[in-house]
Each structure stands twice: as structure tokens, then as C-alpha cells.
PASEBA-1860 file (N, C-alpha, C; in nm, 3 decimals):
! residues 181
1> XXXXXXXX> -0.857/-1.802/-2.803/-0.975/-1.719/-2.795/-0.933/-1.573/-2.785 ~ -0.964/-1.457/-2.860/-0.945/-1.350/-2.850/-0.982/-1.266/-2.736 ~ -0.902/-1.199/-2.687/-0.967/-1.129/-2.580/-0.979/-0.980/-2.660 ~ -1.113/-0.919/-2.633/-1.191/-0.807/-2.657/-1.111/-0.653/-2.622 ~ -1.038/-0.632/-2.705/-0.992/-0.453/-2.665/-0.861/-0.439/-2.649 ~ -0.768/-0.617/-2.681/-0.688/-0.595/-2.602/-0.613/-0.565/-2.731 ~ -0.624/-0.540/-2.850/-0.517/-0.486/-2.938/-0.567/-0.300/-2.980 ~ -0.657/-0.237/-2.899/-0.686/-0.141/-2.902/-0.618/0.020/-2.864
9> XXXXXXXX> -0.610/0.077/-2.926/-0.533/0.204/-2.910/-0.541/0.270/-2.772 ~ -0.483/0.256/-2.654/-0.481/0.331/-2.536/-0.496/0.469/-2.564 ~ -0.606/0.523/-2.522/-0.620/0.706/-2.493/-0.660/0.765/-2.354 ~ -0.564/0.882/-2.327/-0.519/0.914/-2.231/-0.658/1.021/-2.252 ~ -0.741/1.015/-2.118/-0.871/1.106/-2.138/-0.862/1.234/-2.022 ~ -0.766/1.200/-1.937/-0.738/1.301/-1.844/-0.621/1.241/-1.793 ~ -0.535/1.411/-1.750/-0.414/1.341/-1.631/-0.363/1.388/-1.574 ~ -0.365/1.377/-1.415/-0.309/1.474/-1.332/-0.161/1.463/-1.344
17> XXXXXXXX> -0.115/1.506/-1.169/0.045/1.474/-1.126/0.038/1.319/-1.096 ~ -0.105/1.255/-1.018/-0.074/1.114/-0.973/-0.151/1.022/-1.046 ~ -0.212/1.113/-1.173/-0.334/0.997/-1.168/-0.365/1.023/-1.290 ~ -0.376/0.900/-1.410/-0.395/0.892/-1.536/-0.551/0.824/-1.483 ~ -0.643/0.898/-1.644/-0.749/0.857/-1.658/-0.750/0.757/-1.791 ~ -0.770/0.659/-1.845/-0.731/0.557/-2.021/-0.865/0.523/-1.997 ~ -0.841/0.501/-2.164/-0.941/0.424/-2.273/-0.878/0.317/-2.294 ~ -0.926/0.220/-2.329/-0.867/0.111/-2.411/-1.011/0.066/-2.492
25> XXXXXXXX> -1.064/0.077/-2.616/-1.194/0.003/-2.666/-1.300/0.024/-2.539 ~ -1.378/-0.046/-2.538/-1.467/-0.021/-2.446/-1.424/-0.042/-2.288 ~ -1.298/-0.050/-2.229/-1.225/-0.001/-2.108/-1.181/0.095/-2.043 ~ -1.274/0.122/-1.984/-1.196/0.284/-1.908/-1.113/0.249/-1.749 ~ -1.032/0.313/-1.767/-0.951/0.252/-1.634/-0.859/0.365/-1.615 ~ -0.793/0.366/-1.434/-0.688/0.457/-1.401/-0.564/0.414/-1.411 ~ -0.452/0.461/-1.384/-0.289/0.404/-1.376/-0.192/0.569/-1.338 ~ -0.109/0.497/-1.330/-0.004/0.638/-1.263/0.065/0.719/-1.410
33> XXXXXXXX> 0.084/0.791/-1.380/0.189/0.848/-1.485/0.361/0.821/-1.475 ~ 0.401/0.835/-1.563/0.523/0.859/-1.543/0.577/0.765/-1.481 ~ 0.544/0.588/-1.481/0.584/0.545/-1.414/0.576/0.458/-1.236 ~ 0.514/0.561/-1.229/0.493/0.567/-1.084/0.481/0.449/-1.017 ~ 0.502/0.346/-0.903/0.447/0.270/-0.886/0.441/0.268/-0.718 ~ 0.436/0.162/-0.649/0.429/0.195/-0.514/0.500/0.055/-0.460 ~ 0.548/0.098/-0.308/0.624/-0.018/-0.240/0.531/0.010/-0.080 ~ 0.472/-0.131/-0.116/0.406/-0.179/0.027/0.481/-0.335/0.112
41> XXXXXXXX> 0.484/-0.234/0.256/0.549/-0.300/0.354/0.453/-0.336/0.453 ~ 0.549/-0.465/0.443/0.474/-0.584/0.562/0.592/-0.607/0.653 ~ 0.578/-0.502/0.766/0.647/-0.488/0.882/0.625/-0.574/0.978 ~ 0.663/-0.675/1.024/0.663/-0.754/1.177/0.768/-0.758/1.222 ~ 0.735/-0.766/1.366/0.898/-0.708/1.426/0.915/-0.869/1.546 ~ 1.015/-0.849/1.595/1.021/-0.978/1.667/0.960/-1.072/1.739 ~ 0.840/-1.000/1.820/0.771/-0.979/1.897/0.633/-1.070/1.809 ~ 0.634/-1.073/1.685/0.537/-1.098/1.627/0.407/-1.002/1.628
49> XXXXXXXX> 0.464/-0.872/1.626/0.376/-0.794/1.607/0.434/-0.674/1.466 ~ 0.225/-0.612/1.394/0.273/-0.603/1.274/0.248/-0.452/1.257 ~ 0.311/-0.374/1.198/0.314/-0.245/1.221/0.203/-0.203/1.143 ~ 0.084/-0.099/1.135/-0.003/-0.058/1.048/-0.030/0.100/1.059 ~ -0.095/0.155/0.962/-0.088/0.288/0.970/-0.231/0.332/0.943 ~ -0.286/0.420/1.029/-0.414/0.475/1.015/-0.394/0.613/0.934 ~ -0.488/0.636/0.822/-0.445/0.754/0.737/-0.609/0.781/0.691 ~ -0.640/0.914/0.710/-0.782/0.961/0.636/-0.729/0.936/0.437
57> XXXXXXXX> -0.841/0.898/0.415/-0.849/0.850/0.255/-0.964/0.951/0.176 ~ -0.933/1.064/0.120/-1.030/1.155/0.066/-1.125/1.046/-0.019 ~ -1.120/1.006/-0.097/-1.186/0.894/-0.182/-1.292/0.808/-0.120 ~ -1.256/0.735/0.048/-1.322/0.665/0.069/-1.408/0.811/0.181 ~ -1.402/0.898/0.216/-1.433/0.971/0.337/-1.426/0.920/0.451 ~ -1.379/0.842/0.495/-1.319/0.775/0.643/-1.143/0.800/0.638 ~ -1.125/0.727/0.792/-0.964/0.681/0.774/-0.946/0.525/0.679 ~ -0.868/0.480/0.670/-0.857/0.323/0.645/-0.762/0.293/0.726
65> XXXXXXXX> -0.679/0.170/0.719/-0.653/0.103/0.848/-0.558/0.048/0.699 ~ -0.390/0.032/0.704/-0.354/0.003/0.579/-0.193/-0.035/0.648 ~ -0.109/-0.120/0.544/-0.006/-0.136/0.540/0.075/-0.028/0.557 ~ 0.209/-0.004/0.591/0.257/0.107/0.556/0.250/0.080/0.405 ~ 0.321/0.240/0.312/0.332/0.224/0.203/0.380/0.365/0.133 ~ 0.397/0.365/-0.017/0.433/0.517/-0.068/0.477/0.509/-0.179 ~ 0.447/0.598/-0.259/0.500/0.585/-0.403/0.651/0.577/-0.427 ~ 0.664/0.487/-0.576/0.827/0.462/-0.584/0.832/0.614/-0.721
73> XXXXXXXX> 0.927/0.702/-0.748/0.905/0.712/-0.807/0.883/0.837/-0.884 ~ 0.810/0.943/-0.741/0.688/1.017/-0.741/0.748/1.171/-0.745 ~ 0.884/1.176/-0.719/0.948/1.314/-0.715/1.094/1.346/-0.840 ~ 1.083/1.439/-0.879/1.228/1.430/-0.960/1.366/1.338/-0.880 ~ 1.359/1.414/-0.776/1.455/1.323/-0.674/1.428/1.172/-0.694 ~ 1.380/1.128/-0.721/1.335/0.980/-0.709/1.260/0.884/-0.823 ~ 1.325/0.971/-0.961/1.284/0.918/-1.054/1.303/0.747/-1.097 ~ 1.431/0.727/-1.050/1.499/0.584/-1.075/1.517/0.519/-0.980
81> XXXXXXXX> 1.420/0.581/-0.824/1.436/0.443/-0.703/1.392/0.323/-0.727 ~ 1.516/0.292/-0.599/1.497/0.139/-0.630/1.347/0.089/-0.550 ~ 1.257/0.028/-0.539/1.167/-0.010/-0.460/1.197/-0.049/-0.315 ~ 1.320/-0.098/-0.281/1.354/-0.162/-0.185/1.400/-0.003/-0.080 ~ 1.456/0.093/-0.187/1.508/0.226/-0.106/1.377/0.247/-0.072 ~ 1.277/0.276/-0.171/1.136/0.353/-0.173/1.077/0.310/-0.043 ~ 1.076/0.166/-0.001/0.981/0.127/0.107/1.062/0.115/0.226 ~ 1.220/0.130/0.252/1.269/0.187/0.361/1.237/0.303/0.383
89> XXXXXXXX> 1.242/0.413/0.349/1.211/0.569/0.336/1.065/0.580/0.382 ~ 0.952/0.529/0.344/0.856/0.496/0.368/0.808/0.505/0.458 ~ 0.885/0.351/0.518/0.857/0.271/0.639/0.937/0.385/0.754 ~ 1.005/0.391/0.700/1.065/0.527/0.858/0.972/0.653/0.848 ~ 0.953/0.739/0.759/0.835/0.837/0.725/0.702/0.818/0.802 ~ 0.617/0.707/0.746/0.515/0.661/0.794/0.482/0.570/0.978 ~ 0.635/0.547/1.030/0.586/0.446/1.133/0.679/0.507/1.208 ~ 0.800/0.584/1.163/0.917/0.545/1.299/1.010/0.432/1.271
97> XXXXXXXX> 0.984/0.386/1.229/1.099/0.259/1.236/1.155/0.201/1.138 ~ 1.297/0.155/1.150/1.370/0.120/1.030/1.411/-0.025/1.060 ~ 1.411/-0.068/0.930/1.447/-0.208/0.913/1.588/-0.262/0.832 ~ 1.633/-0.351/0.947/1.776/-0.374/0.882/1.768/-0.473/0.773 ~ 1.704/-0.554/0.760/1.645/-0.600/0.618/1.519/-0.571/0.559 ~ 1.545/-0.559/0.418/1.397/-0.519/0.342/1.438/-0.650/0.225 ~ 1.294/-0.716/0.192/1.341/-0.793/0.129/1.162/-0.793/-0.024 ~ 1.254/-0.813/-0.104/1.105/-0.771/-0.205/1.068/-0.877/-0.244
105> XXXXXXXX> 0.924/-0.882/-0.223/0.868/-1.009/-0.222/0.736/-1.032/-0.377 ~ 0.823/-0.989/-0.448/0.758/-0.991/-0.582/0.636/-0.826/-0.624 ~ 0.586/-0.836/-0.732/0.512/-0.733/-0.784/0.343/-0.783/-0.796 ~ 0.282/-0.708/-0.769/0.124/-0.745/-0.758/0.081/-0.610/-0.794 ~ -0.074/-0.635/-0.850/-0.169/-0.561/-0.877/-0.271/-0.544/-0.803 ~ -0.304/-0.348/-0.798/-0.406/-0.341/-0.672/-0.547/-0.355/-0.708 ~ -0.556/-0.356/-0.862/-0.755/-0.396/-0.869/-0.757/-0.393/-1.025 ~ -0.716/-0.514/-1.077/-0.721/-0.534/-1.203/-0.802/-0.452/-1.325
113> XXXXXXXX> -0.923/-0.478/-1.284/-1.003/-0.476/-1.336/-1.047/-0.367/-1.394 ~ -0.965/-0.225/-1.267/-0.989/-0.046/-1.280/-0.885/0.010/-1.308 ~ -0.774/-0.035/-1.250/-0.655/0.051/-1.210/-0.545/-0.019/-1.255 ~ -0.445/-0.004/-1.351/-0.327/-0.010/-1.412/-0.261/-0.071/-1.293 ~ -0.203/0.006/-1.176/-0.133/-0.005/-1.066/-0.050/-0.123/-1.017 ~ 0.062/-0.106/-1.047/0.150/-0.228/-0.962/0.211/-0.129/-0.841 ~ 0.238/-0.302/-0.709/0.305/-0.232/-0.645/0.402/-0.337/-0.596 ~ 0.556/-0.334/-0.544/0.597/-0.434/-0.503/0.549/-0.426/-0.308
121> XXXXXXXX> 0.585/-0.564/-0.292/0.523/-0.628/-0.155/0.669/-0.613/-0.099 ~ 0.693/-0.541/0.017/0.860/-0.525/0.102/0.834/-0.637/0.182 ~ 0.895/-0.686/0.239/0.868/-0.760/0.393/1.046/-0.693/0.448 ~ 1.010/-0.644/0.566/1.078/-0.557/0.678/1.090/-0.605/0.767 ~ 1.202/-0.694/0.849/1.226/-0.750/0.914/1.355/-0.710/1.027 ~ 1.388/-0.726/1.112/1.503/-0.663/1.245/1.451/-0.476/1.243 ~ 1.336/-0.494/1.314/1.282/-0.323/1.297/1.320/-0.290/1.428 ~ 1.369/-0.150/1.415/1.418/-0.082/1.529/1.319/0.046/1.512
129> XXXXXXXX> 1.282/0.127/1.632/1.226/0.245/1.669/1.312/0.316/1.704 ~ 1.323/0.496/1.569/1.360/0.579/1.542/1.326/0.691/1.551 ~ 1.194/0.647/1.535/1.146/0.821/1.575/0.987/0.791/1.541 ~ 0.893/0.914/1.537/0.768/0.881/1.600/0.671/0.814/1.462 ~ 0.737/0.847/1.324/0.680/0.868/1.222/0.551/0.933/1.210 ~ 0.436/0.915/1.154/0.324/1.009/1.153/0.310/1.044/0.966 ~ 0.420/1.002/0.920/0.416/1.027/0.761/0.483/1.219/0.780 ~ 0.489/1.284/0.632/0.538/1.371/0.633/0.444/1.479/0.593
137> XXXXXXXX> 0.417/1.632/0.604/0.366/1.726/0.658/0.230/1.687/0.573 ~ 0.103/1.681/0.676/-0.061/1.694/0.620/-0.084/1.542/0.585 ~ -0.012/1.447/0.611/-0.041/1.300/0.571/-0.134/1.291/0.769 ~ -0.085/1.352/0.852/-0.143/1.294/0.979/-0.189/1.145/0.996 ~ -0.068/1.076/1.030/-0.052/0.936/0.989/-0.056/0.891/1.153 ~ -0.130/0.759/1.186/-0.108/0.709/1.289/-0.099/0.569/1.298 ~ -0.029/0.554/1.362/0.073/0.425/1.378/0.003/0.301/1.479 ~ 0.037/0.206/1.455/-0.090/0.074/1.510/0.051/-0.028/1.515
145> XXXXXXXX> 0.097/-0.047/1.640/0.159/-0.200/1.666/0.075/-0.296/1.680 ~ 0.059/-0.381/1.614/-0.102/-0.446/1.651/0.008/-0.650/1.692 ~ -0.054/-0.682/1.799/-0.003/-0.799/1.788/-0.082/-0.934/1.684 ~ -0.002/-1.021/1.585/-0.065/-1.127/1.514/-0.181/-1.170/1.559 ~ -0.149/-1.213/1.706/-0.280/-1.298/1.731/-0.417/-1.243/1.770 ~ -0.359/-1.066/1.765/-0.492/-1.021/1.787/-0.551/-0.906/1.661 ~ -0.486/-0.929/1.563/-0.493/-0.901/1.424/-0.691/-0.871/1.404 ~ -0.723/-0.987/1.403/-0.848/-0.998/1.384/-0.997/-0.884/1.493
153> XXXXXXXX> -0.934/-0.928/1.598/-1.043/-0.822/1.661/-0.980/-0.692/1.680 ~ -0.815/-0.638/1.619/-0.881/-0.491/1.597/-0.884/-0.425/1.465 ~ -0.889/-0.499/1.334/-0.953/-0.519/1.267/-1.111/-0.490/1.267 ~ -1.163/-0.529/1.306/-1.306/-0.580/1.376/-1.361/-0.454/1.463 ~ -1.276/-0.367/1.561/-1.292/-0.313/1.608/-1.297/-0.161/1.555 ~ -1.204/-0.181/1.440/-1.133/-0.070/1.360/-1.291/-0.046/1.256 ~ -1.347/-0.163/1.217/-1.438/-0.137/1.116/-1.553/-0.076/1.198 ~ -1.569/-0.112/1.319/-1.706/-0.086/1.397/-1.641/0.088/1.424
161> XXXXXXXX> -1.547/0.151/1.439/-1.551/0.231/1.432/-1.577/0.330/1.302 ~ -1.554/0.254/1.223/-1.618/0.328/1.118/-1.460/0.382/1.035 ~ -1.358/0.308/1.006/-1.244/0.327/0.959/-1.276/0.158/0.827 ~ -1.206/0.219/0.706/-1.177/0.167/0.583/-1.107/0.058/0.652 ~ -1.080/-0.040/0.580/-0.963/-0.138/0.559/-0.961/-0.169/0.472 ~ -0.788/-0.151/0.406/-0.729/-0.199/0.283/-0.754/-0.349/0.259 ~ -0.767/-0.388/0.136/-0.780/-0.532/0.101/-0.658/-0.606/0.115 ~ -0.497/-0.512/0.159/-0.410/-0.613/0.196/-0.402/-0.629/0.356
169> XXXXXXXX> -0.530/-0.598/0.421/-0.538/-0.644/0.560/-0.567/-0.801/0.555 ~ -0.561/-0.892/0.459/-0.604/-1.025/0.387/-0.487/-1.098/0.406 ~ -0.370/-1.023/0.413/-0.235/-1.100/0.411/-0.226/-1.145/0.555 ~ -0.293/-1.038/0.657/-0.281/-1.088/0.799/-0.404/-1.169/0.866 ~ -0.537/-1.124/0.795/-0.650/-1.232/0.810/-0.603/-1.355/0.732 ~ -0.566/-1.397/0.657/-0.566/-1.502/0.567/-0.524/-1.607/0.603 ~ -0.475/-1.657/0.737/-0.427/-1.795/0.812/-0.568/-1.813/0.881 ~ -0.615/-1.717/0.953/-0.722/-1.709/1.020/-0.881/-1.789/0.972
177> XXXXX> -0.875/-1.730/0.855/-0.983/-1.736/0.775/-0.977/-1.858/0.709 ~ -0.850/-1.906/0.683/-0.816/-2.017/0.620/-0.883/-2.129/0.725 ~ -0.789/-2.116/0.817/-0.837/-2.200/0.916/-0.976/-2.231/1.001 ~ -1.070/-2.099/0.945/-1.201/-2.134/0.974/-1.262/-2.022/1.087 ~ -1.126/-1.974/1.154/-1.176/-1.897/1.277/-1.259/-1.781/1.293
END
């Protein structure tokens, strides 16, 4: 069965430094330039607790409540990182803390349907505290040790305040939910 547009000439209709605007036939959709992609980390530390980062999101006008994370990619310096460097660098930038293993847990897409966007999934494991993170100058990043089992109500708590949550807050609801709770 043919799918509709998909042998169609891609046109580039706008494009910043981070952010391509495409055509494809009757598809309009975003994607990065140049490459770009992103490495998101799923930090738990021994303790069974999972590191998260509160960051204002111009787009949504709130904060959101999100994985760490950061483009692979995104600077001359860093044209040919590896993903695995990208989301160590990251993960210390954004939280404070470094991990003696990073391990890449395949490539996923953040919203098919709009956005080009891959990103690989880190999982960060033997994390040590380095310093305060916060992300780097005007990101005003704040940092959330949140324990597993209480994942869900501040979550819950986070939305009643009136803060975003990323759709990979699903990786840490998703036993929960599974299970009915």
C-alpha cells in the first residue's frame, strides 16, 4: 500500500540555528539542522532514586519537570560527539553529578508525527555528586532527587503546581500505571 508524500521533494520553508521548518507534499513538520540530535538521561543512583530537572520552557510558558538532557552536536566544538560524551557533559551541566557508567540504550523519536527529532536514551548509573549543576549561564535549571516510589505523587504535585511534564516522565510512571495504581 503506498504511503502518501512519502516519495515527495523535502522543502526547507524556514531555518534557524536550532530549528528547521519542512515540507514534504502535504506534511509540514520541524527537525534540527545540521544534524543535531539530543542525548536523554535516565539517571538513578543507588538509592533508587531518579535525578530530574526543572527548566522554564518558552514554548510551553510554564517550567516542565523533564529528564536531564542536551543537544549532541550543537556547537562547532562538538560537531562529531559521541552521544554517550554528549549526555555525560550534560548530566554534570544540568544536575551536578557524574556517572561512572553511561550506557546507550538505543535511539527514539520525540513526536513522530511533527518533529523529525531523534534522541538517544543514556541510562547513568554509579552517580557521584560534583557540583551543584543548575545547567549553564540563563538555562536556571533545578535539580529534583525524587525517590522511585514516590515518583508518582510529585509528579502529581508538580502538575498541580502548574509545571509541564515531559512525556518521558512515562518511563518512570509506566510500572505504576501498568500495574493499575
Amino acid at each position: 500500500m503506498p504511503v502518501p508524500d512519502h516519495d515527495a521533494d523535502e522543502q526547507i520553508v524556514w531555518q534557524g540555528k536550532y530549528i528547521t521548518a519542512k515540507k514534504r507534499g502535504r506534511w509540514e513538520y520541524v527537525g534540527r539542522p545540521r544534524n543535531i540530535r539530543a542525548a536523554v538521561i535516565l539517571a538513578v543512583d543507588e538509592h533508587d532514586h531518579v535525578l530530574l530537572v526543572e527548566q522554564y520552557r518558552v514554548p510551553l510558558g510554564c517550567p516542565c519537570i523533564e529528564l536531564p538532557a542536551g543537544l549532541i552536536g550543537d556547537g562547532d566544538d562538538f560537531a562529531d560527539e559521541d552521544p554517550l560524551v554528549a549526555a555525560g557533559r550534560e548530566l554534570e551541566e544540568e544536575t551536578g553529578y557524574r556517572a561512572a557508567i553511561l550506557e546507550d540504550q538505543g535511539c527514539f523519536w520525540s513526536s513522530p508525527g511533527m518533529v523529525s527529532e531523534s534522541f538517544t536514551l543514556v541510562r547513568a548509573r554509579q552517580l557521584t555528586k560534583i557540583g551543584e549543576g543548575g545547567g549553564v549561564a540563563g538555562e536556571n535549571i533545578t535539580v529534583h532527587r525524587v525517590a522511585l516510589a514516590d515518583i508518582q505523587s510529585f509528579i502529581a504535585a508538580k502538575r498541580a503546581d502548574g509545571c509541564g511534564i515531559d512525556v518521558r516522565m512515562l518511563l518512570l510512571l509506566g510500572q505504576g500505571l501498568l500495574a493499575g495504581e
